[in-house]
Structures are given as C-alpha cells and as structure tokens.
N, C-alpha and C positions, 0 to 999 in steps of 0.2 A: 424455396422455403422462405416460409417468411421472417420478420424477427420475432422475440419472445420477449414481447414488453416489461411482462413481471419480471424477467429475470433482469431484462436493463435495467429497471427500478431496485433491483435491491441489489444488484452491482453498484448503483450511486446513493443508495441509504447507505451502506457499507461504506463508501469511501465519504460520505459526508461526515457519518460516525467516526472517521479517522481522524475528520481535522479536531473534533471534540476531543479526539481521543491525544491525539499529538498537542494540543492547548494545554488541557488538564495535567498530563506528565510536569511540569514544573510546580504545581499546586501539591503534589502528594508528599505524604511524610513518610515513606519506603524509602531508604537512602539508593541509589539507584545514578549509573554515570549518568548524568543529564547536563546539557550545556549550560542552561539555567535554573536555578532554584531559585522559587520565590518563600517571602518568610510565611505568608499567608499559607498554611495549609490545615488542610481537614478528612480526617480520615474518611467521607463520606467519597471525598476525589478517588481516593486509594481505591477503593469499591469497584466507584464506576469504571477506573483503568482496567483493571486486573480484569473484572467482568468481560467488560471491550475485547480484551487483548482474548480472552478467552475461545470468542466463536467470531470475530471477524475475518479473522487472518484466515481458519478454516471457508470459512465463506467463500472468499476469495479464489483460494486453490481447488474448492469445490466447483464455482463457476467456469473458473481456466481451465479447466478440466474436458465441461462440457464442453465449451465452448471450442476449445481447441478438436477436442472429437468431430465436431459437426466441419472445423474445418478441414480437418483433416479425409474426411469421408468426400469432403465436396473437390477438393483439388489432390487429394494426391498427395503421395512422402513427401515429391520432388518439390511439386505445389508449398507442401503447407513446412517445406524448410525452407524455401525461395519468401514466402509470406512472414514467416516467423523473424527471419533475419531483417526485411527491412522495415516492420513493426515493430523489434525490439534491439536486437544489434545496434542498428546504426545508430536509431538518437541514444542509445545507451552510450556508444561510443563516441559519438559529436559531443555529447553534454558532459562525459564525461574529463573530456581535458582542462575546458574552462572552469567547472565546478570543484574540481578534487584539489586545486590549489589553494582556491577563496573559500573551500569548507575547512578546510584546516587551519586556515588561518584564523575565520569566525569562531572556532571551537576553541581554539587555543586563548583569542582576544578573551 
C-alpha cells in the first residue's frame, strides 16, 4: 500500500496551523494561563484561536486514528506496540528529562 498524499498534506496544513495557532495565543485578549502576554491584542486573534483550537486538534486524532489502523492491520498487536513504543515512548522519554527542568524554569522566568 502506498502513501496517501492528501492525508500527509493536511497532517502538515494542521501542524503548520499550529505554529499560527501557538504564535497568536499571546496576542488574545481571553485572560487565559499563557507564558507570555503581549499588550498588542485584538479580538480578531481571539477568533482565529478558538476557531483553530476547534477542529485541528480533532484533525489530528482523526488522522491517528487512521493511520494507526492501517498500522495496525499491516504488522500485527505485537507489531504495532513494538512500533508504537519506539515512535513515541522513547523520544517521549529521552526529551523528556532534559526539557521538563528548563521548561519549568522558562515558564516560571
């Protein structure tokens, strides 16, 4: 089976709409915990988040979804938890020791 280009393309429209999406959150005027707040805001930002935030996220777990299915179909339980672990486990766990002290600390600065 081959790939399904459309669907990689709006897997990366999705996550490119993220970085707009994750920019803008300092620009809104919703009081909301955020690391930074800038004074510049306009409620048009506000729109475009809420919006964003509305159907990407589903996006997201709609694709995983598929996409895990197909792997799942193609290797196997055994397969697609041996898969699953070292595409997201590990670097979840490798990044996690370096990152969780210097985010705290960034968040906190």
């Amino acid at each position: 089976m081959g790939r399904f280009h459309g669907l990689d393309a709006c897997r990366a429209a999705a996550m490119m709409l993220g970085l707009f999406f994750h920019g803008a959150i300092s620009f809104i005027r919703t009081p909301i915990p955020w690391a930074i707040r800038d004074r510049s805001t306009h409620f048009g930002v506000d729109v475009f988040v809420w919006v964003c935030h509305t159907f990407r996220m589903p996006v997201f777990f709609l694709l995983a979804g598929y996409f895990g299915r197909l792997v799942y179909e193609k290797l196997g339980p055994a397969g697609f938890l041996r898969h699953r672990v070292k595409r997201i486990l590990v670097p979840f766990v490798a990044t996690l020791i370096p990152l969780m002290p210097s985010l705290h600390f960034l968040w906190q600065w």
